[in-house]
C-alpha positions in Angstrom: -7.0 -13.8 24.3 -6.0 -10.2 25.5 -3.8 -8.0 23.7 -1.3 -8.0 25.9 -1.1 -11.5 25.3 -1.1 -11.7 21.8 2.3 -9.2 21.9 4.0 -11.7 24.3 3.0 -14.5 22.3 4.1 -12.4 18.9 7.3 -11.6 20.2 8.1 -14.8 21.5 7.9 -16.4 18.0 10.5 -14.0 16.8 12.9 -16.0 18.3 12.0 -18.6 15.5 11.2 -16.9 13.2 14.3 -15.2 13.0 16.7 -17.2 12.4 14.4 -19.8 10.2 16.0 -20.5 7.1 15.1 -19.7 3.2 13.4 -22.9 2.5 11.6 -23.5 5.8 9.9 -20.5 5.2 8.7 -21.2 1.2 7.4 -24.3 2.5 5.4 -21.8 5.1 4.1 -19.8 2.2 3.4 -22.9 -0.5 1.5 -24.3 2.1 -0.7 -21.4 3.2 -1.6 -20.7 -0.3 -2.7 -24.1 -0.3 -5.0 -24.0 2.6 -6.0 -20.5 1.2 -7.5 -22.6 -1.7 -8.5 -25.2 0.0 -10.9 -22.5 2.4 -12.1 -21.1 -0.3 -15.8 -21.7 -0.1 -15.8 -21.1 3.8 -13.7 -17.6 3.4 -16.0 -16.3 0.2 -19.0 -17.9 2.6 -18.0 -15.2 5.3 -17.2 -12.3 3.2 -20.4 -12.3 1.6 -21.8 -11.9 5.0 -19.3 -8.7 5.4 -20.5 -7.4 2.0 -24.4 -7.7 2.8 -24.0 -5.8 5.9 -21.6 -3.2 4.1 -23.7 -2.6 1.4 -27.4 -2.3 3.9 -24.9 0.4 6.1 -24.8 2.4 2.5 -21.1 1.8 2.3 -20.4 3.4 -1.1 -19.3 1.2 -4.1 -15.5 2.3 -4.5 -15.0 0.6 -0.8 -17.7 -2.5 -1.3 -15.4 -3.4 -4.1 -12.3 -3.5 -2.0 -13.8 -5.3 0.3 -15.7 -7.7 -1.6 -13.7 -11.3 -2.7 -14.4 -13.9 -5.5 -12.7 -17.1 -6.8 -10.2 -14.9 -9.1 -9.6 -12.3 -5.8 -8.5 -15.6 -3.3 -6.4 -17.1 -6.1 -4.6 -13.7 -6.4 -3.9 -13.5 -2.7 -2.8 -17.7 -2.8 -0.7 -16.2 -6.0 0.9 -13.7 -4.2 1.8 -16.4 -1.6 4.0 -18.3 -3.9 5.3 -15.1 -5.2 6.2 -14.2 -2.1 7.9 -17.3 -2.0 9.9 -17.5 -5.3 11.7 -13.7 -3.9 15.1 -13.8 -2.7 15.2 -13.7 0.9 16.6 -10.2 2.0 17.4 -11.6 5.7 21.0 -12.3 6.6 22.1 -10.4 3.9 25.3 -8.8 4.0 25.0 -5.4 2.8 28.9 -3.8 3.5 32.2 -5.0 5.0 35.2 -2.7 5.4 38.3 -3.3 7.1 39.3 -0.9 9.3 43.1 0.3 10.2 42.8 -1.5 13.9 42.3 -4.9 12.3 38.2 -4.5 12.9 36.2 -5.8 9.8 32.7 -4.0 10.2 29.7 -4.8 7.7 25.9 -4.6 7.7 23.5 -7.3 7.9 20.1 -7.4 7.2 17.6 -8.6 10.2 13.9 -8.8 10.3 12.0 -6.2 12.4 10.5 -8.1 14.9 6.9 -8.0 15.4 5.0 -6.1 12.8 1.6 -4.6 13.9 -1.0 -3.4 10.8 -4.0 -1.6 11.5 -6.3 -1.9 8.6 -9.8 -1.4 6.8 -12.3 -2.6 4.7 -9.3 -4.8 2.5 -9.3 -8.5 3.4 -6.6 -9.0 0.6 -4.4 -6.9 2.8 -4.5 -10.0 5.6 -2.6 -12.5 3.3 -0.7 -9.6 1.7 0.6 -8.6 5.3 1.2 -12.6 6.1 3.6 -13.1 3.6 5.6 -10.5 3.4 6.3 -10.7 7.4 6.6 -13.9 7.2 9.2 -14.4 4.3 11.3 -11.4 6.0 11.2 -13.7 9.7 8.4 -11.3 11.5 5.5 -12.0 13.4 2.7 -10.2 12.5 -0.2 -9.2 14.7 -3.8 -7.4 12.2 -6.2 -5.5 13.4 -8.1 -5.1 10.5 -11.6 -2.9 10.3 -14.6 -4.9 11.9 -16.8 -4.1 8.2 -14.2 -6.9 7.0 -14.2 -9.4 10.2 -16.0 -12.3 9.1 -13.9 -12.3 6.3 -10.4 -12.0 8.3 -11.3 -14.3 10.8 -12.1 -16.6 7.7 -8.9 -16.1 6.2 -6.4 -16.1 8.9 -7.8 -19.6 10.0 -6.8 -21.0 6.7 -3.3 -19.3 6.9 -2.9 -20.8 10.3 -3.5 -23.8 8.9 -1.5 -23.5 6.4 1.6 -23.0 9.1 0.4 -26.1 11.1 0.9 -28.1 7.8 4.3 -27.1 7.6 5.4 -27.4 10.7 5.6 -24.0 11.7 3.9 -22.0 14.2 0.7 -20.8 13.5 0.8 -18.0 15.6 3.3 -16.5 13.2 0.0 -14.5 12.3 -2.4 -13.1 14.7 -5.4 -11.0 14.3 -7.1 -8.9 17.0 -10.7 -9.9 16.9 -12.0 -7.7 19.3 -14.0 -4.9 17.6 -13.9 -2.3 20.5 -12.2 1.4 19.9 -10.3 0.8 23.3 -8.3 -2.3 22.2 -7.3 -0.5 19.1 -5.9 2.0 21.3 -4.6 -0.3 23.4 -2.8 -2.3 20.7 -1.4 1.4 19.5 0.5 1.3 23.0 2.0 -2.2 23.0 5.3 -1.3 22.7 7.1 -3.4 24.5 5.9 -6.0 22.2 5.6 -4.4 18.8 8.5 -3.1 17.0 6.8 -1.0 14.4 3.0 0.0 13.4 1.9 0.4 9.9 -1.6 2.0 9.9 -3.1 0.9 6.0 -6.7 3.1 5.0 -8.4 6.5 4.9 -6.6 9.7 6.0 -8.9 9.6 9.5 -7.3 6.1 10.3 -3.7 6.7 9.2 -3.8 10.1 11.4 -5.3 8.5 14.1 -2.7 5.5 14.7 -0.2 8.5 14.3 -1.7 11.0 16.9 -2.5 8.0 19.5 0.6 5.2 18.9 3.7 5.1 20.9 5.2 2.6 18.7 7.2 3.7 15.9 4.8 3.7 12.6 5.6 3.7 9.2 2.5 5.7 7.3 0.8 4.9 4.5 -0.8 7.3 2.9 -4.0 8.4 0.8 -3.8 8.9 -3.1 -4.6 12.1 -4.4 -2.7 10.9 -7.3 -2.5 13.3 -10.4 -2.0 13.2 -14.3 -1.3 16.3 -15.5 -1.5 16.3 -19.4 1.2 18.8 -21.0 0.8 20.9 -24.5 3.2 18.1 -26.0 1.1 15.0 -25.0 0.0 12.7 -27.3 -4.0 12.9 -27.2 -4.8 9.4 -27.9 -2.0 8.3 -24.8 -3.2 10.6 -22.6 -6.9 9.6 -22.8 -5.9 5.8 -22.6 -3.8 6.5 -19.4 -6.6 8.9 -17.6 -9.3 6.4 -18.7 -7.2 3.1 -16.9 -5.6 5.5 -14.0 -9.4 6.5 -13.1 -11.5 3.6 -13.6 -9.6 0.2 -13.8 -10.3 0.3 -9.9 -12.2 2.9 -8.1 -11.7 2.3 -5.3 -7.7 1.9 -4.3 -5.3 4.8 -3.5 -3.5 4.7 -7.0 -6.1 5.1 -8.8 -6.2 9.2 -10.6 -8.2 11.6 -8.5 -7.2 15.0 -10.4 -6.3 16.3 -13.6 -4.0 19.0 -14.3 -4.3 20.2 -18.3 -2.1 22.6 -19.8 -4.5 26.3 -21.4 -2.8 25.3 -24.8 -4.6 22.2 -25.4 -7.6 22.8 -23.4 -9.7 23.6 -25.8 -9.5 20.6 -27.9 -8.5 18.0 -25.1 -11.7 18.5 -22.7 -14.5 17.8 -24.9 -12.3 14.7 -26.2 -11.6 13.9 -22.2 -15.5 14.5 -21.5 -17.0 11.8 -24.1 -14.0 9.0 -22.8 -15.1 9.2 -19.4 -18.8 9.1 -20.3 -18.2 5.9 -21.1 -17.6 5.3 -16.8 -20.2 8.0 -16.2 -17.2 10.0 -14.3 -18.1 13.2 -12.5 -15.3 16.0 -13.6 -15.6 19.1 -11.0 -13.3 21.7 -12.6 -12.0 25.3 -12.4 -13.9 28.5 -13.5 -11.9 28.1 -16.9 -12.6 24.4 -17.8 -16.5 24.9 -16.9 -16.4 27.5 -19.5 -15.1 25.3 -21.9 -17.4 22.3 -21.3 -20.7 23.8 -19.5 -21.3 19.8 -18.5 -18.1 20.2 -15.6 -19.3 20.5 -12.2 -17.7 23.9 -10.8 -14.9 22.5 -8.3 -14.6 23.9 -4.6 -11.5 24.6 -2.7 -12.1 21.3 -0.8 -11.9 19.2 -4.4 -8.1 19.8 -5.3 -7.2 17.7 -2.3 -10.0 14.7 -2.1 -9.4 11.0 -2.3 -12.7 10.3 -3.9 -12.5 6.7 -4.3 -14.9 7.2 -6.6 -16.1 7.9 -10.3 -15.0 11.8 -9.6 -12.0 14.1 -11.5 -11.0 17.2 -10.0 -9.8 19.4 -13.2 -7.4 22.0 -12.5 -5.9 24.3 -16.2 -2.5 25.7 -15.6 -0.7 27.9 -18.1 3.0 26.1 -17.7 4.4 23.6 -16.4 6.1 25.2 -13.2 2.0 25.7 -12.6 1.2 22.5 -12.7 4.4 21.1 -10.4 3.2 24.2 -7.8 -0.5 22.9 -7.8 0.2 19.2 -7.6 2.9 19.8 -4.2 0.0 21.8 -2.7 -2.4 19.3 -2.9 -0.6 16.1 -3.4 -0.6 13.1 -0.8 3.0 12.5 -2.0 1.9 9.0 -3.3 1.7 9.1 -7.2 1.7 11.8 -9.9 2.0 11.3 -13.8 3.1 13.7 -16.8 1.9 12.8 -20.0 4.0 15.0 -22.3 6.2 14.2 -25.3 8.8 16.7 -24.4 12.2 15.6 -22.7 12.9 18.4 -20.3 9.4 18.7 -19.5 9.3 15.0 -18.4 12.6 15.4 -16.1 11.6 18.7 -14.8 8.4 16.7 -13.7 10.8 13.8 -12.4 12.9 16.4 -10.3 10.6 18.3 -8.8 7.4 17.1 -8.2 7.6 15.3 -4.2 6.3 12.2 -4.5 6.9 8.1 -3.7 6.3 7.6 -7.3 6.6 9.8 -10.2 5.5 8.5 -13.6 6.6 9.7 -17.0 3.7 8.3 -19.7 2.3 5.9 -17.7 -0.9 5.2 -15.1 -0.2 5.8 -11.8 -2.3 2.4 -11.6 1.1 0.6 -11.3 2.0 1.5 -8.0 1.8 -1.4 -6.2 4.0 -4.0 -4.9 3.2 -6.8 -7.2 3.2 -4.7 -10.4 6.5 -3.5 -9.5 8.0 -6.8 -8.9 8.0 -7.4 -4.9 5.4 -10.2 -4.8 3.3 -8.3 -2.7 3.4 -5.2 -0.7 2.7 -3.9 2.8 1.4 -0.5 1.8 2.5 2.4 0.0 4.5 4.1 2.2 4.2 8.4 1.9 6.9 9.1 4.2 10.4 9.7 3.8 12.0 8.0 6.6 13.0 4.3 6.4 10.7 3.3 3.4 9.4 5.1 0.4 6.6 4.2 -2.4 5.8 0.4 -2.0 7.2 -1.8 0.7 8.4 -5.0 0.2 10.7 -7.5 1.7 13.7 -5.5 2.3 11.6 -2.7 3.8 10.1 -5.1 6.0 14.0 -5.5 7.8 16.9 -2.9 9.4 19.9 -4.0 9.9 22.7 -4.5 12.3 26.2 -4.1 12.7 28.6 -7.1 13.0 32.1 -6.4 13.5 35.0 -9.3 13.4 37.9 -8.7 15.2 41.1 -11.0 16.6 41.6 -9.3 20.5 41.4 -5.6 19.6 40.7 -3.2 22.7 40.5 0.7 22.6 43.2 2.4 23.6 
């Protein structure tokens, strides 16, 4: 099947899905976890054929271990499914009414977008992720995900399909582009008269090429240089807990700490402390002239460090002398997607709040727990870095716009 019929098809099972009701499309979602389970052995059969061939290409481990699944992984994504389907549905809500002096009454409802196209890598998670989400908010979904995790999305989407066909429902409510060729990509980047909105989910290379080359409207989602900067007032013993989980719980996802901003005051005693906890992950620190005298072990940091996504056991280490230092580093070289204080003073921690630019701002806490499960949206569609239409991670309700719907009884203008 073409691309250009994949869009008509997409599109033409918007007019389902978009006025399906609440329970109609649970039953969707309870019964594509269960297939999900059900496919188990054939969908970890086929991403173990992705991982072998991943890890003989020298793919490095951060991105082997998003892409790899297990038992645990595929009951997570069949979880999220019924997650997914125990949320409110945000479509056909009402968001305002006002009566006007002419007699109009004119409110807001909410309505799904349409067809949603996600351009993808390494993530096969991100398939049922996308799925549900789309699908509980009445869109059709079209993935093209990265062809290091076909086997495995091929392998995946066939159970979800079935799933559908189970319930009744179309199975084409999910489609994936199969075809691994640079052109399609592009082409699908161009199907606007199909796709309502593009959501590019990976590396800084992918996300700025679906921007540079789509004439769809798309929603970024951006890379984590994510930051913990550890103020004079921070509680040691926190800070080295939250560094420790924010670095190393998961290498290899854009939440996860990629820099370290510590105040001069505390330096001294904090880095050799900081040193021997990450030891225990064997994590790389590349620092600034002033932290490598402190702990000769720190790798000397170039210019290019303060803004890498290493997806990987790697710290950048940046000392600042105050806190308006720290906020003026971590807006140079942020990715606007998470940052953390870790202080124990109160107008430190809302002058942090205020001014840092980010989706996410944490006060004593890892910037692990930016995600759309942890903060309580079943799933998420990405972590949108932008500022227009979404913010931080997206969810149902970012998943639909609304329209207008006025009630009158004859009114014409005068």
């Amino acid at each position: 099947m073409t691309v250009h019929e994949i869009g008509k098809k997409a599109k033409e099972i918007t007019n389902i899905l978009g006025i399906l009701g609440s329970e109609k499309k649970n039953q969707g979602l309870r019964s594509a976890a269960e297939a999900l389970m059900s496919g188990a052995t054939e969908i970890l059969a086929a991403n173990q054929k992705d991982v072998e061939k991943a890890t003989k290409s020298g793919m490095n481990a951060g991105l082997i271990d998003r892409l790899e699944l297990t038992s645990d992984r595929i009951g997570a994504m069949a979880d999220g499914l019924l997650s997914v389907a125990a949320l409110e549905d945000p479509v056909g809500e009402v968001l305002s009414m006002k009566n006007r002096p002419n007699g109009l009454t004119i409110g807001q409802k909410r309505v799904p977008l349409g067809v949603v196209g996600i351009i993808y890598e390494a993530r096969p998670n991100v398939t049922a992720d996308a799925f549900g989400l789309c699908f509980k908010s009445g869109n059709a979904v079209i993935l093209k995900g990265g062809s290091d995790a076909l086997e495995s999305n091929m392998a995946i989407v066939k159970w979800l399909q079935k799933g559908l066909s189970n319930a009744g429902l179309p199975q084409d409510s999910i489609q994936l582009i199969t075809d691994t060729d640079r052109e399609v990509t592009k082409e699908f980047m161009r199907l606007r008269e199909y796709v309502d909105v593009l959501i590019p989910r990976g590396g800084a290379g992918l996300i700025r090429a679906v921007v540079d080359n789509s004439t769809i409207p798309v929603i970024e989602t951006g890379t984590g240089n994510c930051h913990v900067f550890v103020d004079e007032s921070a509680d040691f013993d926190m800070a080295l807990d939250i560094i420790f989980n924010a670095k190393t719980q998961r290498i290899g996802v854009c939440n996860s700490c990629e820099s370290l901003v510590i105040h001069r005051e505390i330096a001294p005693k904090f880095l050799p402390l900081l040193k021997e906890r990450l030891s225990l992950k064997s994590v790389e620190i590349r620092a600034d002239k002033e932290a490598c005298s402190l702990e000769p072990s720190f790798v000397p940091a170039t210019e290019e460090d303060w803004g890498k996504e290493y997806l990987d056991y790697i710290l950048s280490l940046k000392i600042v002398g105050s806190i308006d230092e720290a906020i003026s580093h971590i807006n140079q070289y942020s990715t606007r997607h998470s940052e953390a204080i870790i202080t124990s003073d109160y107008g430190n921690s809302q002058k942090f709040l205020n001014e840092v630019d980010a989706a996410a701002v944490y006060i004593n806490a890892s910037t692990r727990f930016t995600d759309g499960y942890e903060f309580g949206f079943g799933a998420e569609i990405g972590i949108s870095t932008q500022k227009l239409h979404a913010r931080g991670p997206m969810g149902l309700k970012e998943l639909t716009t609304t329209k207008y719907i006025i009630y009158g009884n004859g009114q014409v203008r005068p």
